[in-house]
N, CA, C and O atoms as a GROMACS GRO file, in nm:
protein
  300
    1UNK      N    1   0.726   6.512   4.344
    1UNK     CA    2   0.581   6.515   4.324
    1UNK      C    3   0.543   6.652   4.267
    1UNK      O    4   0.611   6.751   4.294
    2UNK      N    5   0.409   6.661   4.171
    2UNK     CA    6   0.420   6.760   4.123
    2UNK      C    7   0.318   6.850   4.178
    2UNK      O    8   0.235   6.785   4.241
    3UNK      N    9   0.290   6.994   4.177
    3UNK     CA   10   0.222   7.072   4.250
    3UNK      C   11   0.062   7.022   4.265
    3UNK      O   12   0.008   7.006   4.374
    4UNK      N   13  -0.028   6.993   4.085
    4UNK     CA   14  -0.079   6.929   4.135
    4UNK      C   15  -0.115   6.798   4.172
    4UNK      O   16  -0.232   6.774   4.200
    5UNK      N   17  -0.021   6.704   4.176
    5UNK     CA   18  -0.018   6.582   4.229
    5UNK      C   19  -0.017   6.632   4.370
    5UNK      O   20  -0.103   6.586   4.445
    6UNK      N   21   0.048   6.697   4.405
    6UNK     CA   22   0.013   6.755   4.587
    6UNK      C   23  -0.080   6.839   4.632
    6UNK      O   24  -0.100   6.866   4.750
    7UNK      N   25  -0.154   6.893   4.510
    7UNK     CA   26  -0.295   6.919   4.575
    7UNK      C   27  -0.408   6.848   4.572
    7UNK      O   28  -0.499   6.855   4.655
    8UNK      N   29  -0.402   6.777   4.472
    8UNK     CA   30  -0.508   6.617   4.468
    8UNK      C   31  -0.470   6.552   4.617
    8UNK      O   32  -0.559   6.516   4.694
    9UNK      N   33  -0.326   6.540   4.650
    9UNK     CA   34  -0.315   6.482   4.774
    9UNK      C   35  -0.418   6.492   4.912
    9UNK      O   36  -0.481   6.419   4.989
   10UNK      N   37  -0.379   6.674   4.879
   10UNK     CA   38  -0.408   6.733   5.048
   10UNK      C   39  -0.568   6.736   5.028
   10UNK      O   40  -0.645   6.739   5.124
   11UNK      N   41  -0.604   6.736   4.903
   11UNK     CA   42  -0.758   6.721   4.904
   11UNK      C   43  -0.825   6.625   4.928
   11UNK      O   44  -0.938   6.633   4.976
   12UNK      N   45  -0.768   6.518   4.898
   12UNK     CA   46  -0.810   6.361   4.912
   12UNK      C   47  -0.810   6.350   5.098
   12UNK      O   48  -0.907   6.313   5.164
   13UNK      N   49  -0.701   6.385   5.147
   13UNK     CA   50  -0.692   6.402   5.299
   13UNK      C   51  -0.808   6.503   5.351
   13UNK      O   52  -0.887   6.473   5.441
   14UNK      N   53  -0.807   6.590   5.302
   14UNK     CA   54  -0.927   6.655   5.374
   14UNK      C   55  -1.077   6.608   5.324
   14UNK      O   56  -1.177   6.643   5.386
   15UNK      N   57  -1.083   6.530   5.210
   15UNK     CA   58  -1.174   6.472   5.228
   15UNK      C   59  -1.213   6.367   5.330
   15UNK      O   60  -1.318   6.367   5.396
   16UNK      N   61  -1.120   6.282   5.336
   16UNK     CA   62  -1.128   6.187   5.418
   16UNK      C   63  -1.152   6.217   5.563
   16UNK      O   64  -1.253   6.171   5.615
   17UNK      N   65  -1.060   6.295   5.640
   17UNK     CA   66  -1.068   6.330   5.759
   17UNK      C   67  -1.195   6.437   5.778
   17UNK      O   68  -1.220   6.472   5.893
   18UNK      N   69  -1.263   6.481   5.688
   18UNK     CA   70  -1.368   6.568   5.729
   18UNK      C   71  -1.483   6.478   5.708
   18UNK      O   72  -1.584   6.499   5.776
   19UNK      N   73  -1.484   6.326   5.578
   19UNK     CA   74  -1.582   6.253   5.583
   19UNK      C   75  -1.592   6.179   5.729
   19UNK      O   76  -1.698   6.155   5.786
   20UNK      N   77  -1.494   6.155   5.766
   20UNK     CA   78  -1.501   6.071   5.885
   20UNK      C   79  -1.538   6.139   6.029
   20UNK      O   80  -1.592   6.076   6.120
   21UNK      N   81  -1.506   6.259   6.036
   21UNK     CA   82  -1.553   6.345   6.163
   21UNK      C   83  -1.701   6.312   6.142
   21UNK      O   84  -1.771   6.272   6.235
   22UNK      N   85  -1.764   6.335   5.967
   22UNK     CA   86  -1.911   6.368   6.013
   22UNK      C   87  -1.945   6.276   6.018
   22UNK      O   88  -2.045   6.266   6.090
   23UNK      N   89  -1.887   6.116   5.939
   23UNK     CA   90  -1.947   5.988   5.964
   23UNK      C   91  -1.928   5.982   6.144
   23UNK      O   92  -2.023   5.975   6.222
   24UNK      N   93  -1.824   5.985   6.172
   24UNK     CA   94  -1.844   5.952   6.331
   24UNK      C   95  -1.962   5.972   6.434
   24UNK      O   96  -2.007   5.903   6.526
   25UNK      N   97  -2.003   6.132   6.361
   25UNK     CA   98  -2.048   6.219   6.446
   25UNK      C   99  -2.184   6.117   6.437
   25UNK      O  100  -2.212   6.032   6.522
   26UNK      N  101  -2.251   6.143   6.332
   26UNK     CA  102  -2.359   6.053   6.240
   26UNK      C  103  -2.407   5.946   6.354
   26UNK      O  104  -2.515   5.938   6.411
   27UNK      N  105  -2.260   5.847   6.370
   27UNK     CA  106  -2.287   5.726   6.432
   27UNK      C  107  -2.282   5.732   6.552
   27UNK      O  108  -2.301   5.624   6.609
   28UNK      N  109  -2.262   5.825   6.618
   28UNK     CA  110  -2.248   5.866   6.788
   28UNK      C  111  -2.392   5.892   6.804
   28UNK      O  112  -2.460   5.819   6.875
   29UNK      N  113  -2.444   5.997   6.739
   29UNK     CA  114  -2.579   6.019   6.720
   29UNK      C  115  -2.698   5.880   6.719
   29UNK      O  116  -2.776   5.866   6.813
   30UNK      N  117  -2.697   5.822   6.647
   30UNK     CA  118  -2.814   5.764   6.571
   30UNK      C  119  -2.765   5.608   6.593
   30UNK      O  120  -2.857   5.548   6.650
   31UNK      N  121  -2.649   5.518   6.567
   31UNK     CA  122  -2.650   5.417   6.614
   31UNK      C  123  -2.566   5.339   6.718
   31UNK      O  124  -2.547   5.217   6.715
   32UNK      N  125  -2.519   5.423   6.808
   32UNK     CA  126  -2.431   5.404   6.967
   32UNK      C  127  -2.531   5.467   7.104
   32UNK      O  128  -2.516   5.582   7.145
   33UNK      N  129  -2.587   5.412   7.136
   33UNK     CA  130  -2.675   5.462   7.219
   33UNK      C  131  -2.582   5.406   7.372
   33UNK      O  132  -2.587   5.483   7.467
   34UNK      N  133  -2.529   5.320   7.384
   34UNK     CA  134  -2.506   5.269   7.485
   34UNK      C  135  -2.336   5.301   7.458
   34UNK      O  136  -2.279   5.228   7.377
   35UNK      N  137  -2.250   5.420   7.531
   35UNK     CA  138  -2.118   5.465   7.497
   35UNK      C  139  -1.981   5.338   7.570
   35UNK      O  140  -1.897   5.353   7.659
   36UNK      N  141  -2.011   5.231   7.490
   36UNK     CA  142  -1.910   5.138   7.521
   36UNK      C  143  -1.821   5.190   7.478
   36UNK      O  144  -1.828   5.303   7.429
   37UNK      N  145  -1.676   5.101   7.488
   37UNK     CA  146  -1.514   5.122   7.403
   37UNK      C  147  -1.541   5.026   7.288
   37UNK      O  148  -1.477   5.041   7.184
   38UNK      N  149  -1.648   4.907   7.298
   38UNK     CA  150  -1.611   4.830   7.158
   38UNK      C  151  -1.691   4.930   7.012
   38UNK      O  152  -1.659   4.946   6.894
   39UNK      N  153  -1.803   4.980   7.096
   39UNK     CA  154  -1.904   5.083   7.006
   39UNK      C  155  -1.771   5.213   6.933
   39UNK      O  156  -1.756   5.238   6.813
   40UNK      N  157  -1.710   5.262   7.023
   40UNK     CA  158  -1.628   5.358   6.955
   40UNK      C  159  -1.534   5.309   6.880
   40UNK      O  160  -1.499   5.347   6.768
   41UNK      N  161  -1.491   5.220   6.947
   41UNK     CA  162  -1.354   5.151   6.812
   41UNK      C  163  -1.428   5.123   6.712
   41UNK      O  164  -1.380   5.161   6.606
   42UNK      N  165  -1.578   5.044   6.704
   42UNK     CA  166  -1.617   5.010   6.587
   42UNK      C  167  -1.636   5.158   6.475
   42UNK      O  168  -1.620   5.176   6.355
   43UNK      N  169  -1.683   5.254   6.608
   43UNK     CA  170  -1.757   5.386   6.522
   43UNK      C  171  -1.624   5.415   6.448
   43UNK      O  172  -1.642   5.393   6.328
   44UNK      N  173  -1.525   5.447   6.468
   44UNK     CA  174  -1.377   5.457   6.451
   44UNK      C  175  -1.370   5.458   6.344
   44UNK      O  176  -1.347   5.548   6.263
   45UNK      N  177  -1.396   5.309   6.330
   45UNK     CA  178  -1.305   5.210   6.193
   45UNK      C  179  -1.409   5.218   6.116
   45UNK      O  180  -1.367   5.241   6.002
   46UNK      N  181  -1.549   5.209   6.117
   46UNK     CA  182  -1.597   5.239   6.013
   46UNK      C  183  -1.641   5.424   5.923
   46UNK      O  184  -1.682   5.477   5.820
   47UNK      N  185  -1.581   5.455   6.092
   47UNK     CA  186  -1.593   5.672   6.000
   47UNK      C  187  -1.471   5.633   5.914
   47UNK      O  188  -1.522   5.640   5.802
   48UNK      N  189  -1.366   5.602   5.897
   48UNK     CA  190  -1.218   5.622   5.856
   48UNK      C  191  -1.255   5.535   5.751
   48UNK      O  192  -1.259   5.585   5.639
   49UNK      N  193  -1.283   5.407   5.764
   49UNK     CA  194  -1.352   5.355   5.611
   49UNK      C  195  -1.425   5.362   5.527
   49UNK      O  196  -1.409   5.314   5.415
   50UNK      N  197  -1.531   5.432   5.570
   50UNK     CA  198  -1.641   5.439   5.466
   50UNK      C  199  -1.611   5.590   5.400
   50UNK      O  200  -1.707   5.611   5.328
   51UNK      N  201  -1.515   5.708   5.394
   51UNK     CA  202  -1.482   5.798   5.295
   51UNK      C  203  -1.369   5.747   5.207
   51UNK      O  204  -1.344   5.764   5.087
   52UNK      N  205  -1.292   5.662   5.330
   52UNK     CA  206  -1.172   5.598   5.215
   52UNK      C  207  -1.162   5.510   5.086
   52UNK      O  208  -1.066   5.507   5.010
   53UNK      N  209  -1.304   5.423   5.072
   53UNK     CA  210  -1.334   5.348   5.032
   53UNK      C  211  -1.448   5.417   4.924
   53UNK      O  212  -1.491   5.357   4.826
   54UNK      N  213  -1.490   5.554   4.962
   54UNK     CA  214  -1.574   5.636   4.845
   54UNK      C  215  -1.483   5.688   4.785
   54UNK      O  216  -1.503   5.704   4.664
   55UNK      N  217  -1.347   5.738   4.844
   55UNK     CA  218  -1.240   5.839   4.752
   55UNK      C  219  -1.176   5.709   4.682
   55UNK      O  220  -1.130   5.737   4.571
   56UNK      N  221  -1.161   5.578   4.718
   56UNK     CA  222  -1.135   5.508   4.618
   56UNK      C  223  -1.171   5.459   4.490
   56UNK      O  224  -1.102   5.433   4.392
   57UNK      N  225  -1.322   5.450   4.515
   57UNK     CA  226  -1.390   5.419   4.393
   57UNK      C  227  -1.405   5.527   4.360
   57UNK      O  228  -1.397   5.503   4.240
   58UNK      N  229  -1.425   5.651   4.365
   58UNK     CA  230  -1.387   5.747   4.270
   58UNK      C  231  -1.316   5.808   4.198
   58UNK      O  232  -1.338   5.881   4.101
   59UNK      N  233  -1.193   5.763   4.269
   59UNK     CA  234  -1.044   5.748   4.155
   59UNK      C  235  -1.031   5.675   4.079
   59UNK      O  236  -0.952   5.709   3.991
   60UNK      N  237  -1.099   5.531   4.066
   60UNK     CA  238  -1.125   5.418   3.961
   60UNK      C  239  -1.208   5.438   3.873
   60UNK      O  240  -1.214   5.377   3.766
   61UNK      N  241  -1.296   5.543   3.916
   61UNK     CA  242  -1.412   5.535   3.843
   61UNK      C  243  -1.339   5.693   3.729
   61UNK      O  244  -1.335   5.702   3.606
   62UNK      N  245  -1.301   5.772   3.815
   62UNK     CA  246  -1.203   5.889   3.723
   62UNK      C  247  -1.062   5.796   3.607
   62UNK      O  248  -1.058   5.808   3.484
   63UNK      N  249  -1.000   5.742   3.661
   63UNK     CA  250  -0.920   5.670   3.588
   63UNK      C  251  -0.971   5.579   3.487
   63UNK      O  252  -0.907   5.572   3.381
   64UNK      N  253  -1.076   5.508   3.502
   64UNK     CA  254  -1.162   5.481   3.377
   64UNK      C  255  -1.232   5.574   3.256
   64UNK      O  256  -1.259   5.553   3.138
   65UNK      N  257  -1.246   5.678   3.339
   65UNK     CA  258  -1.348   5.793   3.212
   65UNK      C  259  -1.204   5.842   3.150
   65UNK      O  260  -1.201   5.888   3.036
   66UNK      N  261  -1.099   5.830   3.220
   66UNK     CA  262  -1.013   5.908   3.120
   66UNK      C  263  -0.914   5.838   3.027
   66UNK      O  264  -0.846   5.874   2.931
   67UNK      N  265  -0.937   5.710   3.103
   67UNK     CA  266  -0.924   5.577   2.942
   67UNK      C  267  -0.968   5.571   2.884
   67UNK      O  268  -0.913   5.502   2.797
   68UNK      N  269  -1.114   5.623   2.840
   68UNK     CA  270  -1.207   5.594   2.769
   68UNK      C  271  -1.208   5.718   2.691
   68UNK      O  272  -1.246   5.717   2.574
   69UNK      N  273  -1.157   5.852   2.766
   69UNK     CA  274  -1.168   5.997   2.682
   69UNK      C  275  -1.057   6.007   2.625
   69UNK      O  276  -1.057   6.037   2.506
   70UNK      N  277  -0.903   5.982   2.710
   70UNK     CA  278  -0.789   6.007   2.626
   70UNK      C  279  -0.727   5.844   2.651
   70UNK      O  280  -0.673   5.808   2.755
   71UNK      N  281  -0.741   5.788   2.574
   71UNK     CA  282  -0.654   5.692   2.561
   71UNK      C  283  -0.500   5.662   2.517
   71UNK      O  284  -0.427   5.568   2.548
   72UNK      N  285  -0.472   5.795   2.421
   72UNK     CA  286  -0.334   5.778   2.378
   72UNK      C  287  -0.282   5.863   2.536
   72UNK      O  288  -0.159   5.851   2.532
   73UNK      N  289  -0.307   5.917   2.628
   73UNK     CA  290  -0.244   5.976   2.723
   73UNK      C  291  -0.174   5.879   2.843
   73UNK      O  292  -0.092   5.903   2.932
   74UNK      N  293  -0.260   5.732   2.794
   74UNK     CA  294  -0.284   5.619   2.950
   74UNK      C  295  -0.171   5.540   2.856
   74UNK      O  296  -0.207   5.495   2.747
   75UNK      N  297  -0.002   5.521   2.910
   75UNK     CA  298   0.069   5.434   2.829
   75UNK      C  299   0.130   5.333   2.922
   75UNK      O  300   0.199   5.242   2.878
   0.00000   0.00000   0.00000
């Protein structure tokens, strides 16, 4: 892997794990009022999804602009 193919990595990870602390936090706050176990697993799965699923479409959406800018580069 190349240096920066491994810093796109560790960035993509710290995006994620820092989107999801604050999504969690967010949803502990404002829509878990009553501190069940099904409320936290849900809060869980949706902090961990909803940055993973923004860093995805933003890599699709980057991998498209650069089909469209360098095309002889995409073979």
């Amino acid at each position: 892997m190349s240096v920066i193919g491994l810093f796109w990595f560790v960035l993509g990870a710290l995006f994620i794990i820092v989107g999801s602390r604050v999504t969690y936090m967010w949803l502990r706050k404002n829509m878990m009022p009553n501190d069940s176990l099904e409320d936290r697993l849900m809060g869980m799965f949706i902090a961990i999804a909803c940055p993973t699923v923004g860093l995805l479409i933003a890599f699709a959406i980057y991998q498209i602009f650069m089909m469209m800018v360098f095309p002889s580069s995409m073979q």
